[in-house]
MIDOSE-1310 file (N, C-alpha, C; in nm, 2 decimals, decimal comma, always signed):
residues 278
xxxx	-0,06/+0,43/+3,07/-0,12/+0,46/+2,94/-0,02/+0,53/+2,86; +0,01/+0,46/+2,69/+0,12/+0,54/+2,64/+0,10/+0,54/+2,48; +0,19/+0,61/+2,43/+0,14/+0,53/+2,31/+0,25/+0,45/+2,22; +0,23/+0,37/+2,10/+0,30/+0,26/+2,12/+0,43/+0,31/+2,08
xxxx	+0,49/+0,20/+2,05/+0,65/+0,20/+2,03/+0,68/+0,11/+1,92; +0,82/+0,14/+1,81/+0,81/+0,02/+1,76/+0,87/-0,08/+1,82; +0,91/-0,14/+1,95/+0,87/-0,28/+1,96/+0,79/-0,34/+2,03; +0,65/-0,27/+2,05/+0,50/-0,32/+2,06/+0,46/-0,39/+1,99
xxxx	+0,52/-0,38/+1,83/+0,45/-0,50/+1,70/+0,42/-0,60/+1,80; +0,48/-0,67/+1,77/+0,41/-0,84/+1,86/+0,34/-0,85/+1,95; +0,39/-0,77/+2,02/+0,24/-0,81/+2,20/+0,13/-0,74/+2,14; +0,10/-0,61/+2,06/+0,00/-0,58/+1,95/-0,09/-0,70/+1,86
xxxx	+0,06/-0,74/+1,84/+0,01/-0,84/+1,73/-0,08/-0,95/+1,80; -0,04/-1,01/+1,91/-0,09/-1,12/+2,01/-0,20/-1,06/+2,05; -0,26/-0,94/+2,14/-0,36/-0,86/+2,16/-0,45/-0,95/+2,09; -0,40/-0,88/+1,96/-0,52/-0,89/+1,86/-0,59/-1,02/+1,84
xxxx	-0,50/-1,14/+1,80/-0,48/-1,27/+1,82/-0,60/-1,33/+1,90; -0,54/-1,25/+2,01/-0,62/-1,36/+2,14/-0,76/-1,27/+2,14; -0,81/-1,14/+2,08/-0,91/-1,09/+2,14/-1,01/-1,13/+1,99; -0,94/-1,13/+1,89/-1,04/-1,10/+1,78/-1,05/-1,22/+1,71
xxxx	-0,93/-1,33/+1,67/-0,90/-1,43/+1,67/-0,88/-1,43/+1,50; -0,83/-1,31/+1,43/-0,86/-1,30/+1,31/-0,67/-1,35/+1,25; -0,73/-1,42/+1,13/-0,59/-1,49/+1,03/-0,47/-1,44/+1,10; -0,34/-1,50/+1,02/-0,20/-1,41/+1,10/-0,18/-1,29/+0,96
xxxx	-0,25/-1,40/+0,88/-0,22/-1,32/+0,71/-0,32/-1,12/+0,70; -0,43/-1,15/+0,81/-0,49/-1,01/+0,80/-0,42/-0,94/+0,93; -0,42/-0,99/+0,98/-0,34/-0,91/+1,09/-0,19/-0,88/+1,06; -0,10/-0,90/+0,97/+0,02/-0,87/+0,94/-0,05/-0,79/+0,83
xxxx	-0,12/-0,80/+0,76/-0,18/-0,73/+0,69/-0,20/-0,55/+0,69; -0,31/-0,59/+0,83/-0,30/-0,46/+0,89/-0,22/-0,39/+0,95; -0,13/-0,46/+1,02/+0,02/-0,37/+1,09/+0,11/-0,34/+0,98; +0,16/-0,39/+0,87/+0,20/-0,37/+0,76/+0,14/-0,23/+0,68
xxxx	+0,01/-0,27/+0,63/-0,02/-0,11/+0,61/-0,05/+0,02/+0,74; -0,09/+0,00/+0,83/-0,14/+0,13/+0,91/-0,07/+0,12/+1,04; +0,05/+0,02/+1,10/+0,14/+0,10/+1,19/+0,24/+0,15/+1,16; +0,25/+0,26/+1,28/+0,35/+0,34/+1,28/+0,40/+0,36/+1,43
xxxx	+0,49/+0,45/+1,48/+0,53/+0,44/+1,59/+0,43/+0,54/+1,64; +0,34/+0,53/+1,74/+0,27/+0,63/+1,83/+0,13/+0,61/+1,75; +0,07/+0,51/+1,66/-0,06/+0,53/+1,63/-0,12/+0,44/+1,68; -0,10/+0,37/+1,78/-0,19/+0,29/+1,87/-0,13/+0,35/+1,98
xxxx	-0,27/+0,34/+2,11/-0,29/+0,38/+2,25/-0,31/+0,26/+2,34; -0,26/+0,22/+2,42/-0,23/+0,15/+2,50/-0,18/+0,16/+2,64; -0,29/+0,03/+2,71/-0,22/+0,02/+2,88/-0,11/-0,10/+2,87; +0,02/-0,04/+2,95/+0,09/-0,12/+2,99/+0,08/-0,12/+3,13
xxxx	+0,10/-0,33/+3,14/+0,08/-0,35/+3,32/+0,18/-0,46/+3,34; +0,24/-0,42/+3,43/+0,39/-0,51/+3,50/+0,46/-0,53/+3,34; +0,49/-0,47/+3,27/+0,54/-0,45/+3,12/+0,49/-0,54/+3,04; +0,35/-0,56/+3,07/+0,30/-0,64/+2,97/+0,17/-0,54/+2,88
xxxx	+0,12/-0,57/+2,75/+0,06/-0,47/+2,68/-0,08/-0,57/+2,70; -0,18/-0,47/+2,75/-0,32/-0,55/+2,83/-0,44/-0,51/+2,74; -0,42/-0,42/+2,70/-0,54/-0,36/+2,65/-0,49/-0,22/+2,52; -0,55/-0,22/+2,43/-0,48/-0,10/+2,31/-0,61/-0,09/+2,20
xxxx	-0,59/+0,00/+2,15/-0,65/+0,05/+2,05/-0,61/+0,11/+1,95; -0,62/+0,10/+1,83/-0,55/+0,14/+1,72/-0,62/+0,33/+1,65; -0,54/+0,40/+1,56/-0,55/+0,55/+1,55/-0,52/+0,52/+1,37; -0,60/+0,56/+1,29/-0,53/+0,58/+1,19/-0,65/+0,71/+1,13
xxxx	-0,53/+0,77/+1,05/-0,59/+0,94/+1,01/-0,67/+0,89/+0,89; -0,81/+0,96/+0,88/-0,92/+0,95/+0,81/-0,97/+1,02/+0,74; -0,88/+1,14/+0,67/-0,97/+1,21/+0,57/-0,95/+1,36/+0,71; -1,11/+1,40/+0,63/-1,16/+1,56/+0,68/-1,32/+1,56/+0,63
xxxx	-1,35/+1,60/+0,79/-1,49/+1,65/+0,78/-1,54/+1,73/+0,73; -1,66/+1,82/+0,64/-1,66/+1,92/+0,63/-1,80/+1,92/+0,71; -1,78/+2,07/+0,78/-1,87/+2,15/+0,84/-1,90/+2,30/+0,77; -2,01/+2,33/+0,84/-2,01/+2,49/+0,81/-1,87/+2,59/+0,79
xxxx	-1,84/+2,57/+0,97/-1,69/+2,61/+0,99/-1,57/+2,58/+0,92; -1,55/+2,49/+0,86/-1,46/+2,42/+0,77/-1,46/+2,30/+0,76; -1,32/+2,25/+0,74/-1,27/+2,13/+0,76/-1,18/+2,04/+0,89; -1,26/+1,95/+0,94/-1,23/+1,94/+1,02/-1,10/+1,81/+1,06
xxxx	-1,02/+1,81/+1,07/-0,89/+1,67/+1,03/-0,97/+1,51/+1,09; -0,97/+1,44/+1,09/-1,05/+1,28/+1,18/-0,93/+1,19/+1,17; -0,97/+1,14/+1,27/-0,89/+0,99/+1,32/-0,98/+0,92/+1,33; -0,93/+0,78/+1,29/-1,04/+0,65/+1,29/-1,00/+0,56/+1,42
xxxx	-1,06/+0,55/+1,50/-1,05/+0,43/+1,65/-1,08/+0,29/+1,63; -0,96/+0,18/+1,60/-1,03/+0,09/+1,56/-0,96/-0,01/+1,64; -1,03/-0,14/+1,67/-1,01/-0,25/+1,72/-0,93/-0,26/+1,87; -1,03/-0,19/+2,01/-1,04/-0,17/+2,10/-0,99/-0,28/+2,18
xxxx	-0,91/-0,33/+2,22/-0,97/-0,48/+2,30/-0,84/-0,51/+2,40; -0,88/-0,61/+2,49/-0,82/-0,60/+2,64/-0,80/-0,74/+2,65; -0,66/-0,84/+2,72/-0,64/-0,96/+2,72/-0,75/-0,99/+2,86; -0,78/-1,12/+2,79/-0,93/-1,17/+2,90/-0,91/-1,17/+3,02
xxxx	-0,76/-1,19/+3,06/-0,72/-1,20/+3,21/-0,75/-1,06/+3,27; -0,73/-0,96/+3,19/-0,73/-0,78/+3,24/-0,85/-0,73/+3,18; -0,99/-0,82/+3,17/-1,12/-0,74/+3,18/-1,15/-0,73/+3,28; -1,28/-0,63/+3,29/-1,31/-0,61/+3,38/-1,27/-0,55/+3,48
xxxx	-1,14/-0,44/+3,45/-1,07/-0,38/+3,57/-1,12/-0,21/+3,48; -1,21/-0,20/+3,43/-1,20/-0,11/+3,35/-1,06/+0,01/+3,28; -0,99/-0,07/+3,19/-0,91/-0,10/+3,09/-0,90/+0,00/+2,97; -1,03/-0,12/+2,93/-1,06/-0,04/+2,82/-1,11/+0,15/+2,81
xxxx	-1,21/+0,12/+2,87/-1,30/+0,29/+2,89/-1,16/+0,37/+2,94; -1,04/+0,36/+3,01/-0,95/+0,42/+3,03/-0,87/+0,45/+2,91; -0,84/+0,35/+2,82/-0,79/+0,36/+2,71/-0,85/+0,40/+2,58; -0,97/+0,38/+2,59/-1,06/+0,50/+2,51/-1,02/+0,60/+2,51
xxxx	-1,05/+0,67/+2,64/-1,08/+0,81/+2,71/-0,90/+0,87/+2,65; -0,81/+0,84/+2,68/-0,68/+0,84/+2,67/-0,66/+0,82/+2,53; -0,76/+0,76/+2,44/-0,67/+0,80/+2,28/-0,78/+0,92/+2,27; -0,88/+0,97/+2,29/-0,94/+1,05/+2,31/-0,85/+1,21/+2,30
xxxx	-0,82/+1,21/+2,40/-0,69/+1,30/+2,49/-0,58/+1,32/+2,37; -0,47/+1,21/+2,36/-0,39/+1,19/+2,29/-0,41/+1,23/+2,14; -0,53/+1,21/+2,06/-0,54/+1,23/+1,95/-0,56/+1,39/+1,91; -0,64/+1,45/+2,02/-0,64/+1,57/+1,99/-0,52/+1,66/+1,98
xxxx	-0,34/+1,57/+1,99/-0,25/+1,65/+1,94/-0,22/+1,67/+1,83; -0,32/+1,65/+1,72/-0,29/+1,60/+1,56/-0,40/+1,63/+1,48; -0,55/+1,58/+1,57/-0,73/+1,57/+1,47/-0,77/+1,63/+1,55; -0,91/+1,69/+1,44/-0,99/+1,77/+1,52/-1,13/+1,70/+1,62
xxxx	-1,14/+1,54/+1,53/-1,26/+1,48/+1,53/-1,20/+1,35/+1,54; -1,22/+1,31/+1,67/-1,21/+1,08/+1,63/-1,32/+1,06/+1,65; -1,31/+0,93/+1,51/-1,43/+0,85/+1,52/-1,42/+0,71/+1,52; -1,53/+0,69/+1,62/-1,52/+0,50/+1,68/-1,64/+0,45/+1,58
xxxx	-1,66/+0,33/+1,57/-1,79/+0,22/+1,51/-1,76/+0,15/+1,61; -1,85/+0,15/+1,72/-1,89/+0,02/+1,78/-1,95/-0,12/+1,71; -1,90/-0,25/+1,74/-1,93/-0,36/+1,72/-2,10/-0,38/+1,70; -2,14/-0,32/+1,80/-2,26/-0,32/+1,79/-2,39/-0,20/+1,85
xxxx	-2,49/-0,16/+1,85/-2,52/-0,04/+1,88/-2,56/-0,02/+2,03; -2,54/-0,15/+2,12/-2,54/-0,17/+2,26/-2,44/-0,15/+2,28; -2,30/-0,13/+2,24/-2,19/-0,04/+2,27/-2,16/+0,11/+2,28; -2,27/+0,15/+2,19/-2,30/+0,29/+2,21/-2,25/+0,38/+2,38
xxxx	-2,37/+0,34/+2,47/-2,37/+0,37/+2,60/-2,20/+0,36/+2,65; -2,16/+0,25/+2,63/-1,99/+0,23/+2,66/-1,87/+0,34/+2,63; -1,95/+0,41/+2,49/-1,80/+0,48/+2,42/-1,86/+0,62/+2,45; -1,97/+0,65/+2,46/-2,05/+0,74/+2,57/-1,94/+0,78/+2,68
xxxx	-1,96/+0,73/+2,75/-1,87/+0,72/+2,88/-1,78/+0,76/+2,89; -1,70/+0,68/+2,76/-1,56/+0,73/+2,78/-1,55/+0,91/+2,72; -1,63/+0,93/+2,65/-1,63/+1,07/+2,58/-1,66/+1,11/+2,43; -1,69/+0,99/+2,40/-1,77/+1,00/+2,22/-1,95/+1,07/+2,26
xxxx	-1,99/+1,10/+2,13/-2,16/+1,14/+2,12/-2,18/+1,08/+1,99; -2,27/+0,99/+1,98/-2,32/+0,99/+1,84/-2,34/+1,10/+1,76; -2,27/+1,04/+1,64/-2,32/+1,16/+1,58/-2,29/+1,11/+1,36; -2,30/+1,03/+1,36/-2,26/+0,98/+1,22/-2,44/+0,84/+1,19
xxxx	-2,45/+0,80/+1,11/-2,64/+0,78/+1,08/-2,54/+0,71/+0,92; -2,65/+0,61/+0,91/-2,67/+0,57/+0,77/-2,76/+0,48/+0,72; -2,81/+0,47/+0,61/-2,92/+0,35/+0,57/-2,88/+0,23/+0,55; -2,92/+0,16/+0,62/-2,86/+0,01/+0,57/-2,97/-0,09/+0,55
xxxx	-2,97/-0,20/+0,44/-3,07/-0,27/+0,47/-3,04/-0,41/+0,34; -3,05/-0,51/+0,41/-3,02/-0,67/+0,33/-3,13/-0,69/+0,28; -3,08/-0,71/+0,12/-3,19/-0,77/+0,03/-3,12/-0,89/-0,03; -3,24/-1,03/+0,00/-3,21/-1,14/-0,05/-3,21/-1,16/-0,22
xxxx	-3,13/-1,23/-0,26/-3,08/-1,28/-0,39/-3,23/-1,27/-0,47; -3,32/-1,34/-0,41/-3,44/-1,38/-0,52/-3,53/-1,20/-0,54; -3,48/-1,15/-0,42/-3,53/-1,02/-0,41/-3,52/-0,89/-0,50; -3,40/-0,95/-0,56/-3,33/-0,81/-0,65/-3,40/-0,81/-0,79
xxxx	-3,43/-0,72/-0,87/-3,50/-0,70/-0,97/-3,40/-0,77/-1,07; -3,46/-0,84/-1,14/-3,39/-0,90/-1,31/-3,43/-0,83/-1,43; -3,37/-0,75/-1,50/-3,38/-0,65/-1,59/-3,37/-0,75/-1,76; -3,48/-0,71/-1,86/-3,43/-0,77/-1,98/-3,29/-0,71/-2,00
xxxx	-3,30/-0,62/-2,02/-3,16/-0,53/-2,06/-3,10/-0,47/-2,00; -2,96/-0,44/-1,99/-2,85/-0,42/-1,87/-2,90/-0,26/-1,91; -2,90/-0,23/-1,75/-2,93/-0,06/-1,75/-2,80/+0,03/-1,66; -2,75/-0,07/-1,58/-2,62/+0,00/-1,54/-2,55/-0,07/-1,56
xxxx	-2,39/-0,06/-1,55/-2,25/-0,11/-1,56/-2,16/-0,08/-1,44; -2,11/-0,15/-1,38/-1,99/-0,13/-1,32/-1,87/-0,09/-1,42; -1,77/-0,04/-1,37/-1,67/+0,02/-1,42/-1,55/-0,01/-1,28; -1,48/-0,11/-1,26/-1,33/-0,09/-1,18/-1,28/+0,05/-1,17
xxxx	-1,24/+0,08/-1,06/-1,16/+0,24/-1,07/-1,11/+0,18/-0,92; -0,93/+0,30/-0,97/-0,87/+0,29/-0,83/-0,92/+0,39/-0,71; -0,86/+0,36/-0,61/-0,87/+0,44/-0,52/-0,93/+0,59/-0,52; -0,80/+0,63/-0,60/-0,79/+0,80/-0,67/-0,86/+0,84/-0,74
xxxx	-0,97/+0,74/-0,80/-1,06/+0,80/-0,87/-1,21/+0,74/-0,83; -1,17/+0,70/-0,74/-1,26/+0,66/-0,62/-1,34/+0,77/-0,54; -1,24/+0,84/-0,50/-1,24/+0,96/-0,40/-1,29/+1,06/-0,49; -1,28/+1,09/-0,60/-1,31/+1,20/-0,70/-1,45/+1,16/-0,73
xxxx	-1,50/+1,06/-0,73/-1,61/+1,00/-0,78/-1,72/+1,05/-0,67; -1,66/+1,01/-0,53/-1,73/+1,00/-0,43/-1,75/+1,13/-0,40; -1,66/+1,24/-0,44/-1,64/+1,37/-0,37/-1,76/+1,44/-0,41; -1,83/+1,45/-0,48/-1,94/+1,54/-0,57/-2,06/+1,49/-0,52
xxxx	-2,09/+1,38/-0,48/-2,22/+1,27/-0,42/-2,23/+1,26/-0,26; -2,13/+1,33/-0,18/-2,17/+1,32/-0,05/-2,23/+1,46/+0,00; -2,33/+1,37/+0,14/-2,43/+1,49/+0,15/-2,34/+1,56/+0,27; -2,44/+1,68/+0,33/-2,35/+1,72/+0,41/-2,34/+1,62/+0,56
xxxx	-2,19/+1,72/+0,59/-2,15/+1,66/+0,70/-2,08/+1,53/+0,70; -2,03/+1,56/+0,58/-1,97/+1,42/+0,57/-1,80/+1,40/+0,57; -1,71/+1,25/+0,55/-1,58/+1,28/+0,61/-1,55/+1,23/+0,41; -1,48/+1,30/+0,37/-1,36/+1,33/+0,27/-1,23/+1,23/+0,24
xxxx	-1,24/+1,10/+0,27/-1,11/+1,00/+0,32/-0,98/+1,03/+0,27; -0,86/+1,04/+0,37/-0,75/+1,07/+0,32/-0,71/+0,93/+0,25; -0,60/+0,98/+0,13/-0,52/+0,86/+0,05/-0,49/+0,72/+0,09; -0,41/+0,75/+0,23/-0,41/+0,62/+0,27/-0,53/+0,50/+0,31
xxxx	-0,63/+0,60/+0,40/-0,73/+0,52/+0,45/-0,82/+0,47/+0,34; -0,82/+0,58/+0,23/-0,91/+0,50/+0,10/-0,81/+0,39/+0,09; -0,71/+0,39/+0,05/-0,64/+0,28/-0,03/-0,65/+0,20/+0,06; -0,64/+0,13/+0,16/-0,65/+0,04/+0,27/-0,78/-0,02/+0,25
xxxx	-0,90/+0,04/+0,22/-1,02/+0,00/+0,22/-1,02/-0,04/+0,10; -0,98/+0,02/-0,02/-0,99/-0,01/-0,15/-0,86/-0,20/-0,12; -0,78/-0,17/-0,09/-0,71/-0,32/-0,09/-0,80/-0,41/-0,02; -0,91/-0,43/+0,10/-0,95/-0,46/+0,20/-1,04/-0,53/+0,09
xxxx	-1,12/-0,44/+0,05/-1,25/-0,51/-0,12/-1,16/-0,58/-0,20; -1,05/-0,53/-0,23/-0,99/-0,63/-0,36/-0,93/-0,76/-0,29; -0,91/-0,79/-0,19/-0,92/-0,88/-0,16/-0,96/-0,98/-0,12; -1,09/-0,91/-0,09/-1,20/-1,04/-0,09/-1,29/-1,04/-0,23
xxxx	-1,25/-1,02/-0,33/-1,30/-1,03/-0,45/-1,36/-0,92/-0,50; -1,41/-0,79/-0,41/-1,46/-0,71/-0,47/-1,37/-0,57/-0,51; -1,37/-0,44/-0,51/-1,33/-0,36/-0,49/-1,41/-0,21/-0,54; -1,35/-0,13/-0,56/-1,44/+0,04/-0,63/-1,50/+0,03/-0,74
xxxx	-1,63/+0,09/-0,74/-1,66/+0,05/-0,90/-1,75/+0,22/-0,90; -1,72/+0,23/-1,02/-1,81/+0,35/-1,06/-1,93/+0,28/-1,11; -2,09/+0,31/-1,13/-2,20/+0,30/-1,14/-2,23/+0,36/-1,26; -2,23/+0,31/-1,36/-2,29/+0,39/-1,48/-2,38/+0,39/-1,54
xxxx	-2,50/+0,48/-1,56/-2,65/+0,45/-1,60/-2,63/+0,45/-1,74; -2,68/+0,36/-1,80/-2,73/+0,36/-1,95/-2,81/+0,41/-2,03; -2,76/+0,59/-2,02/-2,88/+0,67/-2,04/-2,81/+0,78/-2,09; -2,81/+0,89/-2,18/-2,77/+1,01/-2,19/-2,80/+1,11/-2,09
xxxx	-2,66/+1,17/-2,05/-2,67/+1,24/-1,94/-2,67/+1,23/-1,80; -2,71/+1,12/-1,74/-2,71/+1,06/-1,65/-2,52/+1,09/-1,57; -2,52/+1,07/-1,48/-2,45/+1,10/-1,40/-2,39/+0,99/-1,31; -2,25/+0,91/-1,32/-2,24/+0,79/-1,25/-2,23/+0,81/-1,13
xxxx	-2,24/+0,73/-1,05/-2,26/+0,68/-0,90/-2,14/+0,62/-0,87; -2,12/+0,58/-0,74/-2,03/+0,45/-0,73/-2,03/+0,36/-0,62; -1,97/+0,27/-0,61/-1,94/+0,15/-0,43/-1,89/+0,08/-0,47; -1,87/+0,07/-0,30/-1,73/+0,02/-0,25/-1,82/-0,12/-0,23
xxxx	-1,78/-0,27/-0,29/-1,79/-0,39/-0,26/-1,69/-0,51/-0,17; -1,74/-0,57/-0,07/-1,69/-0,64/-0,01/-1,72/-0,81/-0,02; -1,65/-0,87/-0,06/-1,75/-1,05/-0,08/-1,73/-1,09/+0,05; -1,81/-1,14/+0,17/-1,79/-1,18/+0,28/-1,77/-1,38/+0,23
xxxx	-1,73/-1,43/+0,31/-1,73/-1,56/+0,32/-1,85/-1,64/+0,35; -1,96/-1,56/+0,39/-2,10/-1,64/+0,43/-2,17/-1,60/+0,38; -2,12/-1,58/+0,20/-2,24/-1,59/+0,09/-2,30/-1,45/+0,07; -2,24/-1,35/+0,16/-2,28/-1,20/+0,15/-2,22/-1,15/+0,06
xxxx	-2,30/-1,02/+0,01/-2,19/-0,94/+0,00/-2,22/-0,76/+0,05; -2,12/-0,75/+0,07/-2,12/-0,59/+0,15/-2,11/-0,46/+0,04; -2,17/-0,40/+0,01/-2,24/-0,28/-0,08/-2,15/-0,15/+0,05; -2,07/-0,14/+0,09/-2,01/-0,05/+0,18/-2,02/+0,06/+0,18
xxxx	-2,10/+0,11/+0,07/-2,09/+0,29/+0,02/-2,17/+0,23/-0,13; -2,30/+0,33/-0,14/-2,35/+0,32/-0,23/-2,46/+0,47/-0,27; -2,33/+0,54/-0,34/-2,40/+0,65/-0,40/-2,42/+0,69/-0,53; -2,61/+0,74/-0,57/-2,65/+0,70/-0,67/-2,70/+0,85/-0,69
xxxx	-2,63/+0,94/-0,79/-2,68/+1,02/-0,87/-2,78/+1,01/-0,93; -2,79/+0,92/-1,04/-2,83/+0,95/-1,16/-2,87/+0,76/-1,21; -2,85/+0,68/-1,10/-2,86/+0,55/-1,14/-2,96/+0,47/-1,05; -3,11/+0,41/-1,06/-3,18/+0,42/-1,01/-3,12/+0,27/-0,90
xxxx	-3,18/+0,31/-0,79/-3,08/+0,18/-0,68/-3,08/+0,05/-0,71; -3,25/+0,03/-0,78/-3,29/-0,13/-0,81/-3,20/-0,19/-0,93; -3,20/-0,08/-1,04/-3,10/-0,11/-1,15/-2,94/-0,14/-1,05; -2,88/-0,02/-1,01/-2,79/-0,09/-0,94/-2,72/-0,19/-0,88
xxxx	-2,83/-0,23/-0,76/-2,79/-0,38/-0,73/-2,85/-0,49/-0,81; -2,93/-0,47/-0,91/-2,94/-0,58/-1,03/-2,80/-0,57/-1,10; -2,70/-0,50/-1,17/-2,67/-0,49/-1,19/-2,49/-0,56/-1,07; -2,48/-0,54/-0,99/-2,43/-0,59/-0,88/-2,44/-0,72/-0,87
xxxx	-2,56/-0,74/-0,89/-2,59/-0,92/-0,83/-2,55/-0,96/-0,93; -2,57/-0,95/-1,12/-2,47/-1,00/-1,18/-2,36/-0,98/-1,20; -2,27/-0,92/-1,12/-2,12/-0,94/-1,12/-2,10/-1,02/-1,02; -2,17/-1,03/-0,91/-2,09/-1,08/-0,77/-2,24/-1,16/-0,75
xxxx	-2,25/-1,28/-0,79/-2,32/-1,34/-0,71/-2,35/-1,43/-0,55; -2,46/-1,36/-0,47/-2,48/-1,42/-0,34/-2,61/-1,47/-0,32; -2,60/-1,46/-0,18/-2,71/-1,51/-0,12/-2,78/-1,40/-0,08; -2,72/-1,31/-0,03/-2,78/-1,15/+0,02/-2,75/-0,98/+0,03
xxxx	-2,78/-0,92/+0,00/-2,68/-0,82/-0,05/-2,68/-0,72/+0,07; -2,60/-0,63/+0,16/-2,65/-0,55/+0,29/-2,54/-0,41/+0,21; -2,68/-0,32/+0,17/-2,64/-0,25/+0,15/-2,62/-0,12/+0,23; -2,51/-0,05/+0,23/-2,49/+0,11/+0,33/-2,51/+0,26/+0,22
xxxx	-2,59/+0,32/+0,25/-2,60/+0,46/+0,22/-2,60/+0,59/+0,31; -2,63/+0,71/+0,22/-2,65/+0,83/+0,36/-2,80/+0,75/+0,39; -2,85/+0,82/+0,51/-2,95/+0,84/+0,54/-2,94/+0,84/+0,70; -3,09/+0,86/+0,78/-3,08/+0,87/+0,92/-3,10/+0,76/+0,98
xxxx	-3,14/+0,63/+0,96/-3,20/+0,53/+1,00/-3,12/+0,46/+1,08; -3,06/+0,43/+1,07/-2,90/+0,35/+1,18/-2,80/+0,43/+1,21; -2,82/+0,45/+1,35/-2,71/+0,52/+1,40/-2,59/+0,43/+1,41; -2,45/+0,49/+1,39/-2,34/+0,43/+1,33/-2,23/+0,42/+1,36
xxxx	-2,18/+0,52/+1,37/-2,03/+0,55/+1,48/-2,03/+0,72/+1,56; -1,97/+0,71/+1,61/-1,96/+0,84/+1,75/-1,84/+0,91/+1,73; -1,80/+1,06/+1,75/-1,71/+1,10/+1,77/-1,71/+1,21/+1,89; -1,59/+1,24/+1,92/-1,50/+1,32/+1,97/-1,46/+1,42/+1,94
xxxx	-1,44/+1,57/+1,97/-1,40/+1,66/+1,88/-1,34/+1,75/+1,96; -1,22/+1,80/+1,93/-1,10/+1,87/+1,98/-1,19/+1,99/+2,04; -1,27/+2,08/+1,97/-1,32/+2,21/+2,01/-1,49/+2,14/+2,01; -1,57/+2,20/+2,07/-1,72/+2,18/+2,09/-1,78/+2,22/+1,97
xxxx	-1,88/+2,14/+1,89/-1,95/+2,16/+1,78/-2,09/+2,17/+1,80; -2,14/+2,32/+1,74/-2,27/+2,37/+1,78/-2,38/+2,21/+1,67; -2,31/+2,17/+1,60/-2,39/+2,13/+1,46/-2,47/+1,99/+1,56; -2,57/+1,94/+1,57/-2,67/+1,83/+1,62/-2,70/+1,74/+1,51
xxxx	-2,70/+1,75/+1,43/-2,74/+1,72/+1,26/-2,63/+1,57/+1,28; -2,68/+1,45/+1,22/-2,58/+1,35/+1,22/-2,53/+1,35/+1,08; -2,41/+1,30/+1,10/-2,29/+1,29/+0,98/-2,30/+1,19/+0,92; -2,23/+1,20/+0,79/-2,20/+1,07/+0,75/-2,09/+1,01/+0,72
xxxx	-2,05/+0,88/+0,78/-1,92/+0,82/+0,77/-1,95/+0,67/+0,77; -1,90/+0,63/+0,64/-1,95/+0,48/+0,60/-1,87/+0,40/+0,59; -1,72/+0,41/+0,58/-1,64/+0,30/+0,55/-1,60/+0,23/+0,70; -1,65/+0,18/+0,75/-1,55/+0,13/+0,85/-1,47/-0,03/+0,82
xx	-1,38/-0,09/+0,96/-1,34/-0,19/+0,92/-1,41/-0,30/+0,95; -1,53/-0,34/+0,88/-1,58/-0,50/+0,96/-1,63/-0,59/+0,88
């Protein structure tokens, strides 16, 4: 167990390849923006790289107690030959370990919420919640008159947007990680938009959009001051037309991703942390 090196790029790169099967164009993508030397965790076996997990810094929590630093755990995975020797749960457990020389808090998103029990194990607790829920095309309210607008905004005014509208317990995204996500939406057609009600005084909102390739589209962060939700995604579905829209907000209803935390936290209350990569 080590952490990486720069000439890991490629057996990294292949990892990923063979486990996830995703473009060469997103996966140079992602090593391009978020490696560095020591931010992926990894088993090396007879000097081959079997199994790794990637580390990239995420902002800051706030708690009662302060601010808390986070790392994000992303894209877990083990060559098929070296499953099942438990691998992975070792190399969890070990960026676990490792990260706390730097964050106070890592946070995983399991694939799915039958992964939960798995990242358990290794040493996560849930503890992050949000509302999510698909509304089909014919479903969304059609307004005579436009009641909200999008507005394009970068990253940096992304963050400023979002800063004022999160509830507690929530994570604050560092520069980089926003921007990564903000390029991730602009790439598939969408990106940051402020939310602006057509009303005096009202207060704009904003979200993060994603266009998926199966006619979706991903609402990845959708916070509403002052802009009522139905106007919103009416207002959404005529810019970005689909077939269904799956929207993410605060709330308790879906538990979400799990963390880790350097010192023990009295707080039970779940957090909120919405952007992940999927």
């Amino acid at each position: 167990m080590r952490r990486s090196r720069a000439g890991d790029i490629q057996p990294l790169k292949n990892l990923w390849k063979i486990a996830f099967g995703d473009s060469d164009v997103y996966i140079n993508g992602f090593f391009d923006h978020n490696f560095s030397e020591g931010s992926a965790v990894l088993a090396e076996c007879s000097g081959l790289v079997t199994c790794a997990i990637h580390l990239m810094p995420a902002g800051s929590l706030k708690t009662q107690g302060g601010l808390l630093s986070c790392v994000y755990a992303y894209a877990l995975a083990t060559l098929p030959e070296w499953r099942n020797r438990g691998l992975a749960s070792r190399v969890a457990s070990f960026a676990i370990e490792s990260s706390r020389e730097s964050f106070d808090c890592n946070i995983i998103r399991p694939a799915e919420v039958s992964l939960f029990p798995f990242y358990e194990a290794a040493g996560y607790r849930p503890f992050f919640s949000i509302d999510e829920r698909e509304v089909l095309a014919q479903e969304v309210p059609v307004y005579a008159g436009e009641r909200a607008r999008l507005c394009k905004v970068s990253p940096a005014q992304y963050a400023v947007l979002r800063e004022g509208l999160l509830p507690a317990l929530s994570v604050s995204y560092g520069g980089s990680f926003l921007a990564y996500q903000g390029l991730a939406c602009e790439k598939s057609g969408g990106g940051f938009f402020a939310v602006e009600a057509l009303g005096a005084g009202l207060s704009p909102g904003c979200a993060a959009i994603e266009v998926a390739e199966n006619g979706r589209v991903f609402v990845k962060e959708l916070l509403l001051p002052g802009v009522r939700p139905d106007a919103a995604l009416s207002c959404i579905k005529s810019h970005f037309p689909a077939v269904s829209y799956v929207v993410r907000s605060p709330g308790a209803a879906l538990p979400f991703a799990l963390a880790a935390f350097k010192e023990p936290q009295p707080v039970s209350t779940q957090g909120y942390f919405s952007f992940v990569l999927d």
